[in-house]
C-alpha positions in Angstrom: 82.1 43.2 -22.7 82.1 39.6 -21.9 79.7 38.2 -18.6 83.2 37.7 -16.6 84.7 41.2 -17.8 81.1 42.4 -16.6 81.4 40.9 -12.9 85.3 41.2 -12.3 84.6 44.8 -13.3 81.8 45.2 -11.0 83.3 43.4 -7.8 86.7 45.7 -9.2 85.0 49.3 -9.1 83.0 50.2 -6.1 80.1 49.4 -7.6 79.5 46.5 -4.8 76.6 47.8 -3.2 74.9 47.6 -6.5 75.9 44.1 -7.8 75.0 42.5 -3.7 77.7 39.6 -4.0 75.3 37.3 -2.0 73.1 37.5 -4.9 76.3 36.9 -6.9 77.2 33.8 -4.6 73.7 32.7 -4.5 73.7 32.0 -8.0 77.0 30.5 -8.7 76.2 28.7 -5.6 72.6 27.3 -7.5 74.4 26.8 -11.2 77.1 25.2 -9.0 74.5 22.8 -7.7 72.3 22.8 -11.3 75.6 21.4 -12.8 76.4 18.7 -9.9 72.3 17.4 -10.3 72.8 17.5 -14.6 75.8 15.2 -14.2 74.8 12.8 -11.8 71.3 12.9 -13.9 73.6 11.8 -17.2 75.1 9.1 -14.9 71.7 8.0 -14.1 70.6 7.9 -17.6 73.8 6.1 -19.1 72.9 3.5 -16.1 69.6 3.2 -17.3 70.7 3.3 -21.3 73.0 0.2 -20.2 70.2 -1.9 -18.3 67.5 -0.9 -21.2 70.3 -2.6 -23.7 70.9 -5.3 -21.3 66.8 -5.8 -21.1 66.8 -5.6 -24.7 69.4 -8.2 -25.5 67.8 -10.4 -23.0 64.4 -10.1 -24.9 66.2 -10.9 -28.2 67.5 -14.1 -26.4 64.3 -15.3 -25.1 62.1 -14.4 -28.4 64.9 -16.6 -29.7 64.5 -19.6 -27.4 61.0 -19.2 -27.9 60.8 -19.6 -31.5 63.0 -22.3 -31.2 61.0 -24.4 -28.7 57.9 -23.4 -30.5 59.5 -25.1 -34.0 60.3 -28.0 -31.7 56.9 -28.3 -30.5 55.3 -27.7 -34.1 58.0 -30.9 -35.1 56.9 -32.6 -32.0 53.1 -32.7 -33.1 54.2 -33.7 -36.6 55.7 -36.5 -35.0 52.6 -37.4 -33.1 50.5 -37.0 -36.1 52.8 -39.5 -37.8 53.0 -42.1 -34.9 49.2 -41.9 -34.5 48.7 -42.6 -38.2 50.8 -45.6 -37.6 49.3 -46.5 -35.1 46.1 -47.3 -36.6 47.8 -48.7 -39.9 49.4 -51.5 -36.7 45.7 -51.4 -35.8 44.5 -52.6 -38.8 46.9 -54.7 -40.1 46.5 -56.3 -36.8 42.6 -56.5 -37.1 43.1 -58.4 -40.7 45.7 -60.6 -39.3 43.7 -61.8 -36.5 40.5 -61.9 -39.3 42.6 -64.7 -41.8 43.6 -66.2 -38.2 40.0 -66.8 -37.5 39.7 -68.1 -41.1 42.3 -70.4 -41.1 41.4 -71.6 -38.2 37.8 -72.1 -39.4 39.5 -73.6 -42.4 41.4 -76.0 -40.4 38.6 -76.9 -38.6 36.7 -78.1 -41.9 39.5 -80.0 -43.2 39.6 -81.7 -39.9 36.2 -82.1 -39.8 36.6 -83.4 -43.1 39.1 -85.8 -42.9 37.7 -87.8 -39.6 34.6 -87.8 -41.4 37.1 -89.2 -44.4 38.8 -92.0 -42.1 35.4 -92.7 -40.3 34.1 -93.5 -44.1 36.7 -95.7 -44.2 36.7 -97.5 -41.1 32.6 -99.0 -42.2 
């Protein structure tokens, strides 16, 4: 005998002080309300499935813009590293330059030097 033969027989047959139907009603009435609290509980947890995804998702995209600003920076300092060592190249091409100015002018100086004492020669 099935559970609803069992009840419909017993609310049936005059058996109803034994079976007390407020117990009866009492416990539809808390399965009733056991049923209502599991689906709105499997609501709540497809809400919360949906936002963990969404949270997910937006972690994927910021470990992504991450990695990609961190590559830039990594570039960025390669860069540096190569206009630094530039840099001092400019430096000291910069520091000869003005050295063979300071010669030639030196040089100049001689030769001018040189050459009045050349024309003063001349001029005795």
């Amino acid at each position: 005998m099935s559970g609803e033969d069992f009840i419909y027989s017993a609310i049936t047959n005059d058996n109803m002080n034994a079976f007390d139907l407020n117990v009866i009603a009492s416990t539809l009435a808390s399965t009733d309300k056991l049923v209502r609290q599991h689906k709105q509980q499997k609501e709540e947890n497809d809400l919360l499935r949906e936002k963990i995804s969404s949270l997910h998702e937006s972690a994927l995209q910021i470990k992504t813009l991450y990695e990609t600003e961190a590559a830039k920076a990594v570039r960025a300092e390669s860069q540096l590293a190569s206009y630094v060592s530039q840099c001092k190249q400019l430096e000291e091409r910069c520091l000869e330059a003005d050295s063979d100015k300071i010669n030639a002018d030196l040089i100049l100086m001689e030769r001018l030097a040189e050459n009045d004492r050349q024309n003063e020669e001349k001029e005795r």
